[in-house]
SEBABA-939646 format. One record per residue: residue number from 1; x, y, z of N, C-alpha, C in turn; residue in three letters. Coordinates in Angstrom, 2 decimals, decimal comma. Layout:
// SEBABA-939646
PT    i     n_xx     n_yy     n_zz    ca_xx    ca_yy    ca_zz     c_xx     c_yy     c_zz   aa
PT  NUM        X        Y        Z        X        Y        Z        X        Y        Z  ala
...
This chain:
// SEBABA-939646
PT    i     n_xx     n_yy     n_zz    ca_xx    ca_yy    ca_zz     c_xx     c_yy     c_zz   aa
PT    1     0,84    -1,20     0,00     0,00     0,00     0,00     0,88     1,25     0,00  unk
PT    2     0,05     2,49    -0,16     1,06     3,27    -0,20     0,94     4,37     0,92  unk
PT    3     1,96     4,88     1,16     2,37     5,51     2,68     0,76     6,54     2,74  unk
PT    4     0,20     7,12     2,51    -1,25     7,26     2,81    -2,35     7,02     2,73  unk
PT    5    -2,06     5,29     2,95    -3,28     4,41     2,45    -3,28     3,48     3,81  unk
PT    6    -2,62     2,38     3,47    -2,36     1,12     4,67    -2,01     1,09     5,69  unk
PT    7    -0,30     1,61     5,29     0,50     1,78     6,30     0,20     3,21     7,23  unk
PT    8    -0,45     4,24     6,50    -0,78     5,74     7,49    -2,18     5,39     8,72  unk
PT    9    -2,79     3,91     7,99    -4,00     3,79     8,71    -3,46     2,92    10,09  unk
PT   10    -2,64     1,87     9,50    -2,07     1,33    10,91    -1,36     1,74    11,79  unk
PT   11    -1,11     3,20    11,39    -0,01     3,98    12,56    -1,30     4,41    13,47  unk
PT   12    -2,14     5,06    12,53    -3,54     5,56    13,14    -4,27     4,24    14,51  unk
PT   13    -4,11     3,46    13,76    -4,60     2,19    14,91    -4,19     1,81    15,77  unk
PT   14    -2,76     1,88    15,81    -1,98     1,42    17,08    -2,22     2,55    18,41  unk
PT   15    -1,77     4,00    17,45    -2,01     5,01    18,27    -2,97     5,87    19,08  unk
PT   16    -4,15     5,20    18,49    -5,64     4,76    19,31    -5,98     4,16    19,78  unk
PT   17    -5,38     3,32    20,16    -5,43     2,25    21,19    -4,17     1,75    22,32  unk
PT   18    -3,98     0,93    23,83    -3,08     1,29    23,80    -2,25     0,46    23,57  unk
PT   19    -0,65     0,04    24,08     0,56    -0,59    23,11     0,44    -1,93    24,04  unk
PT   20    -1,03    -2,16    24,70    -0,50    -3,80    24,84    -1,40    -4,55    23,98  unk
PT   21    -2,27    -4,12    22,90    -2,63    -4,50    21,98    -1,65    -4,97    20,67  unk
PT   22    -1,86    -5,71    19,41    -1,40    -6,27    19,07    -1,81    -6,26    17,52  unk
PT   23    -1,27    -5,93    16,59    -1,81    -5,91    15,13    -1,14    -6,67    14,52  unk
PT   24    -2,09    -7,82    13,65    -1,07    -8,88    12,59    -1,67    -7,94    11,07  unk
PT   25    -0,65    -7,60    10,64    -1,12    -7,24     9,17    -1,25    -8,43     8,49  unk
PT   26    -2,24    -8,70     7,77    -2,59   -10,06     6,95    -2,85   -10,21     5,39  unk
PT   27    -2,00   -11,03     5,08    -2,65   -11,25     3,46    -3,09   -12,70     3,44  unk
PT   28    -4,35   -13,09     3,19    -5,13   -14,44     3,37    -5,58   -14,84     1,84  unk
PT   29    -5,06   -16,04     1,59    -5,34   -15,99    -0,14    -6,09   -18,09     0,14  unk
PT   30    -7,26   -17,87    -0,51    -7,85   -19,32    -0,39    -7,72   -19,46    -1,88  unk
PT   31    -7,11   -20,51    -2,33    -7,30   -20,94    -3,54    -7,64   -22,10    -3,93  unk
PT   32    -8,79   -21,99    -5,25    -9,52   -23,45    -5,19    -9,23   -24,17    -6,45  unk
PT   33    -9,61   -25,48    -6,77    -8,79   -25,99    -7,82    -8,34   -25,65    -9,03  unk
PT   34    -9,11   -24,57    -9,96    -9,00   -24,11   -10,77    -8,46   -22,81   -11,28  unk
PT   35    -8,07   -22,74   -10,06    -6,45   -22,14    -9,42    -7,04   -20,04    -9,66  unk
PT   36    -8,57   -20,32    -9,66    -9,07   -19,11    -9,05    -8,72   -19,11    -7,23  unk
PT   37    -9,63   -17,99    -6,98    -9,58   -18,07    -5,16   -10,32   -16,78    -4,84  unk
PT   38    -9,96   -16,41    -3,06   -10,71   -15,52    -2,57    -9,43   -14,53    -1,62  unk
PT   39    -9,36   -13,56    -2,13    -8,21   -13,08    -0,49    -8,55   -12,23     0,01  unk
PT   40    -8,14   -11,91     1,07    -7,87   -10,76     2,26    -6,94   -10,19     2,78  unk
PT   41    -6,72    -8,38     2,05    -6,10    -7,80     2,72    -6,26    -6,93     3,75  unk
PT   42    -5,64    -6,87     4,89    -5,91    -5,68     5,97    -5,16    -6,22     7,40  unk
PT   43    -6,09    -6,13     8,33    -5,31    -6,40     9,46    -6,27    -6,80    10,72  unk
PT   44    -6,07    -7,76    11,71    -6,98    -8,09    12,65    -5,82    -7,64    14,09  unk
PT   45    -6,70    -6,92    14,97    -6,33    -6,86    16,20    -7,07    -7,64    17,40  unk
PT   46    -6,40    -7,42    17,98    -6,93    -8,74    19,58    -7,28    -7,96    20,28  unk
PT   47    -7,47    -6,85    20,49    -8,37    -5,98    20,97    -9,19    -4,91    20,44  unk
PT   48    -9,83    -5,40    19,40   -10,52    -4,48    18,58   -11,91    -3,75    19,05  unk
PT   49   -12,49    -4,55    20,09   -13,48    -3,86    21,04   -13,00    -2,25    21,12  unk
PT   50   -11,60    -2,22    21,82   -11,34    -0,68    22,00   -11,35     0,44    20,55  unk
PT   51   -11,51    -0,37    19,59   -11,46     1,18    18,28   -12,63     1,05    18,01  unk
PT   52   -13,89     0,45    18,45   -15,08     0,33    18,30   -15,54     2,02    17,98  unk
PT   53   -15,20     2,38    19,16   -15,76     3,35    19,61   -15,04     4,85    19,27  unk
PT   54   -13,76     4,39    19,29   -12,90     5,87    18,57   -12,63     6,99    19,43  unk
PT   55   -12,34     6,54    20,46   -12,48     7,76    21,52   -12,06     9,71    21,09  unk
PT   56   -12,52    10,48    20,73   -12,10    11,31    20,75   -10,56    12,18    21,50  unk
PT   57   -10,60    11,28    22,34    -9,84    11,90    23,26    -8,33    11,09    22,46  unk
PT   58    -8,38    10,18    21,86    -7,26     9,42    21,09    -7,27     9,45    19,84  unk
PT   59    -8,16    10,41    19,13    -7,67    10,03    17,32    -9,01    11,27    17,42  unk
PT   60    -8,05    12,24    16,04    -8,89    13,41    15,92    -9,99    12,85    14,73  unk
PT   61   -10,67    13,88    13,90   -11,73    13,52    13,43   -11,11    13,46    12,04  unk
PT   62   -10,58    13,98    11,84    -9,42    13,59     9,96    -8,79    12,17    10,42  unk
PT   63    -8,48    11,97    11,44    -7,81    10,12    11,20    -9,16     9,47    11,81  unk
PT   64   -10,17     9,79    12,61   -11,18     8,96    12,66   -11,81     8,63    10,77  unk
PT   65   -12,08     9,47     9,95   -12,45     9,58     9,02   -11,44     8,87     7,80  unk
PT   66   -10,26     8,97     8,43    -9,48     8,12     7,45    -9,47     6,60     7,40  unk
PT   67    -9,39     6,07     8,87    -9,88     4,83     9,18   -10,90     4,41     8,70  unk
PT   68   -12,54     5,10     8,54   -13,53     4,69     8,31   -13,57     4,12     6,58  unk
PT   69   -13,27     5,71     6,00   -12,88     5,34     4,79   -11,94     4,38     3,95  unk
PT   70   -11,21     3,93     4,68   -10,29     2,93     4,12   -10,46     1,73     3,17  unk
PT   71   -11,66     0,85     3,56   -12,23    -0,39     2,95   -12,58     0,63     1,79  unk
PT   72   -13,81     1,07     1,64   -14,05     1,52     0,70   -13,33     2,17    -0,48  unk
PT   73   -12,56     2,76    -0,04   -11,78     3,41    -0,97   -10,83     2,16    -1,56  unk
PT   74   -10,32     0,88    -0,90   -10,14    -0,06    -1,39   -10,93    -0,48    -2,72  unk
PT   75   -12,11    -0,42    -1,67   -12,88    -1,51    -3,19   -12,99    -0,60    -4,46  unk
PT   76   -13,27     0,49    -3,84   -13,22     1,38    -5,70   -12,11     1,26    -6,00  unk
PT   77   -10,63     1,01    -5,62    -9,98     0,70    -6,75   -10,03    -0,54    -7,36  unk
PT   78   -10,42    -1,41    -6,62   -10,50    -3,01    -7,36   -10,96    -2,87    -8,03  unk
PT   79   -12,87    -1,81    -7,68   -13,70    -2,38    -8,72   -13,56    -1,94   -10,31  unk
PT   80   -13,70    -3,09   -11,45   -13,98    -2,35   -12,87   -12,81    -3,49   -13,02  unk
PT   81   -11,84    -3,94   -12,37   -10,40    -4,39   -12,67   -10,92    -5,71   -13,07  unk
PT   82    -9,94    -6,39   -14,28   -10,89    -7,78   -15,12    -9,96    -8,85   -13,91  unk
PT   83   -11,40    -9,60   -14,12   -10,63   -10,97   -13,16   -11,13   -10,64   -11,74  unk
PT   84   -11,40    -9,58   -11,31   -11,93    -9,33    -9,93   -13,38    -9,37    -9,19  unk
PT   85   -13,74   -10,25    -8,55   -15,12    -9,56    -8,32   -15,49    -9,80    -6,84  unk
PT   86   -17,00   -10,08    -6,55   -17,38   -10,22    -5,09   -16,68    -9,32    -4,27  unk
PT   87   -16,54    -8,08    -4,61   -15,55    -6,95    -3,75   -16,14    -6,93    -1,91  unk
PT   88   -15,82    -7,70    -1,21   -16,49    -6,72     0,44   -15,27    -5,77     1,57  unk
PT   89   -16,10    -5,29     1,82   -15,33    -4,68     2,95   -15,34    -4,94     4,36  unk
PT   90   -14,61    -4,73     4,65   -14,55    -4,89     6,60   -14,05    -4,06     7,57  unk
PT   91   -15,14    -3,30     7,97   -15,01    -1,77     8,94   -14,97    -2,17    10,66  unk
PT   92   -15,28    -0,76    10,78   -14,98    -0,61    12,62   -16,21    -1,69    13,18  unk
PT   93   -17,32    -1,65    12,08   -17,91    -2,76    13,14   -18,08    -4,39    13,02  unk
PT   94   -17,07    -4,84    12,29   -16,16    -6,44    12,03   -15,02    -6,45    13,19  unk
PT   95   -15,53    -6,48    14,11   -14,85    -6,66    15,24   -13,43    -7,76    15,16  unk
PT   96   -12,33    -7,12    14,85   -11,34    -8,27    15,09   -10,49    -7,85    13,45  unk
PT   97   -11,33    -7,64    12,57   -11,11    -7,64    10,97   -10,88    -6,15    10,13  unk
PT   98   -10,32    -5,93     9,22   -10,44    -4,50     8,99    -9,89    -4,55     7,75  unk
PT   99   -10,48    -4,75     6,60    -9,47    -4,78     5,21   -10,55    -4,89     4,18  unk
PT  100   -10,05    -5,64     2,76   -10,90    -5,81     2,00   -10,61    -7,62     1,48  unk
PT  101   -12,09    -8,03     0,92   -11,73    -9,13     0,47   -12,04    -8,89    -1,06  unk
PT  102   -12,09   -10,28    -2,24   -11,98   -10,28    -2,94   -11,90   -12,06    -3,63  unk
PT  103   -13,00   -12,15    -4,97   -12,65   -12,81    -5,59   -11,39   -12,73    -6,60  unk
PT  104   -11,02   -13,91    -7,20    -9,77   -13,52    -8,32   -10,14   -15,01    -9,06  unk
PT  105   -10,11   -14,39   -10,53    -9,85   -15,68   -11,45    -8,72   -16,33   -11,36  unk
PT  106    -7,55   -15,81   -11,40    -6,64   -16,10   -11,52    -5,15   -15,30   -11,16  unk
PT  107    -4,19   -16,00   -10,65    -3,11   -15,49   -10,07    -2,71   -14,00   -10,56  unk
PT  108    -3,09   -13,72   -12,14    -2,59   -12,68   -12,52    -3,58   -11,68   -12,70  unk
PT  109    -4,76   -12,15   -12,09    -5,76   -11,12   -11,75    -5,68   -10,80   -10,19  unk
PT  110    -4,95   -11,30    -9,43    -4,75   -11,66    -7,83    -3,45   -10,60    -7,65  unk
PT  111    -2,57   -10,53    -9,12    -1,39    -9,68    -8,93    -1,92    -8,46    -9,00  unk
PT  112    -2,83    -8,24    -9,95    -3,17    -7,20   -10,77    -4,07    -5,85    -9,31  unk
PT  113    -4,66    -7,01    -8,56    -5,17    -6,41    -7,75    -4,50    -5,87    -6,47  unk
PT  114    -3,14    -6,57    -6,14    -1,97    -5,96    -5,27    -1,50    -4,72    -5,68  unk
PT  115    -1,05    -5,19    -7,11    -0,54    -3,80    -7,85    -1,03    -1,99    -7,07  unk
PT  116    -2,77    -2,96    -7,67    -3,75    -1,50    -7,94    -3,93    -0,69    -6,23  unk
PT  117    -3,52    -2,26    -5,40    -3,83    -1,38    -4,52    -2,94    -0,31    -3,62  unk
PT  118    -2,00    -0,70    -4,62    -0,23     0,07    -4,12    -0,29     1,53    -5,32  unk
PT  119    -1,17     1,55    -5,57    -1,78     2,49    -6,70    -0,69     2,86    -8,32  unk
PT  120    -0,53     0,89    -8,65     0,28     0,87    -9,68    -0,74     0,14   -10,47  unk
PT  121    -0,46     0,26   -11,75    -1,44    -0,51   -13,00    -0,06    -1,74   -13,00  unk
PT  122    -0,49    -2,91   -12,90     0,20    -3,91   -12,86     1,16    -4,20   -14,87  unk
PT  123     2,12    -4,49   -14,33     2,86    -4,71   -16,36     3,73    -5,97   -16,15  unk
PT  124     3,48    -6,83   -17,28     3,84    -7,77   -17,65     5,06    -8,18   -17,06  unk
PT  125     6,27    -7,03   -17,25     7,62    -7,10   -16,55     7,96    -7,29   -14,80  unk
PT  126     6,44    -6,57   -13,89     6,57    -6,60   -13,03     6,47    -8,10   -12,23  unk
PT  127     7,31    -8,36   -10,88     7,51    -9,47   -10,27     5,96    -9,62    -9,64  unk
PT  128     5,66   -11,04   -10,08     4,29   -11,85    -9,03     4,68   -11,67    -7,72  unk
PT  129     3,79   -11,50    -6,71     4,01   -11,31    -5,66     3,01   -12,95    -4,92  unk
PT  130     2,39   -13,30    -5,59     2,29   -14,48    -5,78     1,83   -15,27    -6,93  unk
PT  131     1,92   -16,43    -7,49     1,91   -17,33    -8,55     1,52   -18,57    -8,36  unk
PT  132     0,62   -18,78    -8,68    -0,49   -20,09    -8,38    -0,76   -20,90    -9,56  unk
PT  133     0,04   -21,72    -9,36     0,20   -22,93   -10,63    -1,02   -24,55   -10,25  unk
PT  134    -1,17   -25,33   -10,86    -1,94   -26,59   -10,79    -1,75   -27,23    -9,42  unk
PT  135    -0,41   -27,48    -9,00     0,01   -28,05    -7,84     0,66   -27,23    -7,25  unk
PT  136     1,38   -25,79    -7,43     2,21   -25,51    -6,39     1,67   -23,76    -6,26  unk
PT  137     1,92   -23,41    -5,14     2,39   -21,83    -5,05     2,95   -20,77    -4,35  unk
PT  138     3,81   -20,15    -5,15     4,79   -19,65    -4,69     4,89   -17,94    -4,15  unk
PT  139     5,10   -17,57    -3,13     4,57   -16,75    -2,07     6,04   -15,88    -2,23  unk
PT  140     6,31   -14,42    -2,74     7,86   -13,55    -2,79     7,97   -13,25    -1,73  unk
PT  141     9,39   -13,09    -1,68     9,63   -12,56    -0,43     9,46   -11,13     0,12  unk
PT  142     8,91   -10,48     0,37     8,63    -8,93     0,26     9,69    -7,93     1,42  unk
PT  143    10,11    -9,12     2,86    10,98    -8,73     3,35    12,15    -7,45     3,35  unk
PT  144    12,94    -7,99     1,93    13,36    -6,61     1,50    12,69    -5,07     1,35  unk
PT  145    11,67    -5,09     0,66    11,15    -4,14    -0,18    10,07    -3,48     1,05  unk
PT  146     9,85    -4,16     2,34     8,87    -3,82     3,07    10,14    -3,03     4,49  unk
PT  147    10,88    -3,54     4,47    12,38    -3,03     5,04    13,14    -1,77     4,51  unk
PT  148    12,73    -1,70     3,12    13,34    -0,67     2,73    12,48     0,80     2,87  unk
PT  149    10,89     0,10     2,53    10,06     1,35     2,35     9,84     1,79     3,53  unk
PT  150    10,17     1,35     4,85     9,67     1,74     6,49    11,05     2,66     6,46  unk
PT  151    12,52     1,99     5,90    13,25     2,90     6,42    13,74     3,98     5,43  unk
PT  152    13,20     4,32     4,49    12,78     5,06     3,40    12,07     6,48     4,02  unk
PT  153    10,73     5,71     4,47    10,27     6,54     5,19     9,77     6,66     6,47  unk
PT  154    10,56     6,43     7,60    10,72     6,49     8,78    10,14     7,49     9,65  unk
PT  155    10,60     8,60     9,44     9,89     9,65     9,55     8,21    10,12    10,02  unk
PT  156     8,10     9,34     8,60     6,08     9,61     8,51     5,91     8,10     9,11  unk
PT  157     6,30     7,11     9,21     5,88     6,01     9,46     5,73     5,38    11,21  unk
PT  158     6,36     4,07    10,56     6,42     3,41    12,20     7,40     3,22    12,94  unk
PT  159     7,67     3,86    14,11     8,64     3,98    15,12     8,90     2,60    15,60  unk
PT  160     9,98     2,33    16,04    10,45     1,22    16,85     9,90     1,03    17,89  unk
PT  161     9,35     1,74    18,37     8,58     1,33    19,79     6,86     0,54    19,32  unk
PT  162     6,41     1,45    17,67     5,12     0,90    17,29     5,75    -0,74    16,89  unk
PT  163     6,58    -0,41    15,98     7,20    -1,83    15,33     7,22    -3,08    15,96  unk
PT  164     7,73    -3,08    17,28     7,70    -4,32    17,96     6,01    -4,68    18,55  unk
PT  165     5,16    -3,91    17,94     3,84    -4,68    18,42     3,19    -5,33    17,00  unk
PT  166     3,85    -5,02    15,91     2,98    -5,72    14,39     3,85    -6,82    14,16  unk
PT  167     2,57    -7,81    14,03     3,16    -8,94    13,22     2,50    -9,11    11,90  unk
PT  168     3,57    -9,66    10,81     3,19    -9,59     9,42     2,85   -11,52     9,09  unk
PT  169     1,50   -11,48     8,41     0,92   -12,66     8,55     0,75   -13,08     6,95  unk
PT  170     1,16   -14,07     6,85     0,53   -14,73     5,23     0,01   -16,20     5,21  unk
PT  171    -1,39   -16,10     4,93    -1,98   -17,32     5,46    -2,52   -17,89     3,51  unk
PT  172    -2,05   -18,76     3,49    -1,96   -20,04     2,02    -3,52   -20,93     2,09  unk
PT  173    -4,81   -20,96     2,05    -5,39   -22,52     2,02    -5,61   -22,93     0,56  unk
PT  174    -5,46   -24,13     0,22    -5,38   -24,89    -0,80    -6,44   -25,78    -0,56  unk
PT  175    -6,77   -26,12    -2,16    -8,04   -27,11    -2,17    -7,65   -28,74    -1,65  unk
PT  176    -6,12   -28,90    -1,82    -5,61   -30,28    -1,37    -4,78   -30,18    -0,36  unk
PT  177    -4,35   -31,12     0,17    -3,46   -31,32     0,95    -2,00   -30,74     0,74  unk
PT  178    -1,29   -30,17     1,72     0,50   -29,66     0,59     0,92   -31,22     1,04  unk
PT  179     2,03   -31,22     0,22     2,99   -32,21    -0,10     4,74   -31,68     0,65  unk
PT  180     4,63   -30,58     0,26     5,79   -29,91     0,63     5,75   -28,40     0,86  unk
PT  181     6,56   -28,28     1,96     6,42   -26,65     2,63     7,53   -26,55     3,96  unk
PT  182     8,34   -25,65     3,25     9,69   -25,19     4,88     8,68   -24,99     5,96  unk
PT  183     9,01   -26,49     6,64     7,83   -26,29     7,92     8,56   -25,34     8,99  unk
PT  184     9,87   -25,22     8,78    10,56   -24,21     9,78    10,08   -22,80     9,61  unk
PT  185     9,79   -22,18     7,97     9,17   -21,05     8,45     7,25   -20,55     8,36  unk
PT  186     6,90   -21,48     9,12     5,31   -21,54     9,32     4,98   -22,84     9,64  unk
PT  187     3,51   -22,83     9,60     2,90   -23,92    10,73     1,74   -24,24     9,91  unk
PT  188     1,65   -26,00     9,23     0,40   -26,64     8,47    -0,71   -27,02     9,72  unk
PT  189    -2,35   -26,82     9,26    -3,01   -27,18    10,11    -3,18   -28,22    10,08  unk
PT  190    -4,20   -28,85    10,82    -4,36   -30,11    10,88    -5,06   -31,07     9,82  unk
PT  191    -5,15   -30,78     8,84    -6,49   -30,71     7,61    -5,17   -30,32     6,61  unk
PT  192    -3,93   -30,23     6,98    -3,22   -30,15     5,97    -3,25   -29,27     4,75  unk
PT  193    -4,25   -28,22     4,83    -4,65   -27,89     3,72    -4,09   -26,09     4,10  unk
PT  194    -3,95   -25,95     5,09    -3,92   -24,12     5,55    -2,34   -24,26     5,89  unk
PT  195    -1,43   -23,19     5,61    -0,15   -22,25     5,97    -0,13   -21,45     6,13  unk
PT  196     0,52   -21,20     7,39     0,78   -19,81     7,84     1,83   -19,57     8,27  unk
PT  197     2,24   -18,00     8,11     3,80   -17,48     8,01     3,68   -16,47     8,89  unk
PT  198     3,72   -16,81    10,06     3,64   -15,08    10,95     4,96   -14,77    11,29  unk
PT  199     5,36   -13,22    10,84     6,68   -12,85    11,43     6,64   -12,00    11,95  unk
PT  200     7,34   -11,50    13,20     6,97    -9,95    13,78     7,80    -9,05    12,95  unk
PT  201     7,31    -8,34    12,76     7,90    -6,66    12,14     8,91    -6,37    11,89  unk
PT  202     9,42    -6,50    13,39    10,53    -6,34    13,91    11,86    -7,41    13,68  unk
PT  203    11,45    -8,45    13,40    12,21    -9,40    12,49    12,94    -8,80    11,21  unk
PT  204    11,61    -8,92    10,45    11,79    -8,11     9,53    12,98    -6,89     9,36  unk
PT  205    12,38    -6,05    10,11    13,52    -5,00    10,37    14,74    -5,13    10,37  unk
PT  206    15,15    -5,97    11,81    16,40    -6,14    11,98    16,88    -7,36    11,61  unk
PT  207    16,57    -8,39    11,10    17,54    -9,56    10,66    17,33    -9,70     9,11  unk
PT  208    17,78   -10,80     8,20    17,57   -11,13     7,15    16,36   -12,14     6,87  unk
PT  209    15,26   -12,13     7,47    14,34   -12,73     7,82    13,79   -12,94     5,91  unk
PT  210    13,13   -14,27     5,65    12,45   -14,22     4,56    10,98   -14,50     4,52  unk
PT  211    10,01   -13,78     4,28     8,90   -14,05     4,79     7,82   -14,95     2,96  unk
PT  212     8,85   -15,08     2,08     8,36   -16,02     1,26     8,55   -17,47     1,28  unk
PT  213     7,93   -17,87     1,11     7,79   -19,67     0,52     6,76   -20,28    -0,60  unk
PT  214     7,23   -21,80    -1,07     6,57   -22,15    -1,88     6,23   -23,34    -1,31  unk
PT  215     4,46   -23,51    -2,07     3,98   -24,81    -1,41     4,00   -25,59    -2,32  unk
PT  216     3,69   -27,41    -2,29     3,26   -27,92    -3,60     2,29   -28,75    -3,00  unk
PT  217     0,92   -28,98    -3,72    -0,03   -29,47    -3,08    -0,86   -30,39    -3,67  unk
């Protein structure tokens, strides 16, 4: 997303609430055999009861209003985009949830819609950020590029003290079982069919952490 979209809303969230709360930023991608699917971007907190309400006294009325607006302004960019549909949103009163979902035909309608929402028209040359083949799929590593743009812009962004409360989440379900997956970096459910990659932030930040993998299923 771009620095007054995603990332300006989750500074807004942390800082309305207080720091023993906990934000996983999430990208949730279900994909079904015909290697369409459904995803979700945004973010769930574990204490989301407290932004219910928006206290005045913690977030003025231009970032109350920016928060609100957020989903939406999501889905108008999805919407019209080929390959995309079933657009929903998820506001202050999806307790726990806060992003947008989305159908996708296909992986490169799934890119197309990352792109748009980083407010780029997706091109042929540009890297998949994910790629969903018959049996396998393969998840980039964004690590770098999410490391560079915090300390890029540091400044307007997230402080080290916000940093160590976000964790960055990428959750995989597949119509089959995986076959293969670095079980060292994430955890298969029991149904074999779901992966998940949670890393804190702060990983990110400071080590060479890779928050991509590929499944085959």
């Amino acid at each position: 997303m771009t620095k007054h979209s995603f990332v300006c809303i989750l500074v807004i969230l942390i800082a309305s609430m207080s720091l023993s709360s906990c934000i996983t930023i999430i990208n949730k991608v279900k994909v079904n055999a015909d290697k369409s699917g459904t995803a979700f971007i945004g973010v769930e907190i574990n204490m989301f009861s407290k932004l219910k309400t928006l206290s005045s006294d913690n977030i003025s009325a231009k970032e109350k209003n920016t928060i609100i607006s957020f989903p939406e302004i999501a889905k108008q960019k999805l919407s019209g985009l080929k390959g995309i549909s079933n657009i929903k949103t998820y506001g202050i009163v999806n307790f726990g949830r806060f992003g947008v979902e989305f159908d996708f035909k296909n992986s490169k309608a799934l890119n197309k819609a990352y792109y748009k929402l980083m407010d780029e028209d997706y091109r042929w040359f540009y890297p998949s950020l994910i790629k969903v083949k018959s049996s396998m799929i393969k998840v980039k590593n964004l690590s770098p590029y999410i490391k560079s743009y915090i300390e890029d812009n540091e400044d307007d962004l997230l402080s080290p003290n916000i940093i160590k409360y976000v964790d960055v989440a990428t959750i995989i379900e597949l119509p089959r079982q995986i076959k293969y997956a670095r079980i060292g970096k994430g955890a298969i459910s029991h149904n074999e069919k779901i992966f998940t990659n949670i890393t804190p932030l702060k990983s990110i930040m400071n080590e060479e952490v890779s928050i991509g993998f590929r499944l085959k299923y």
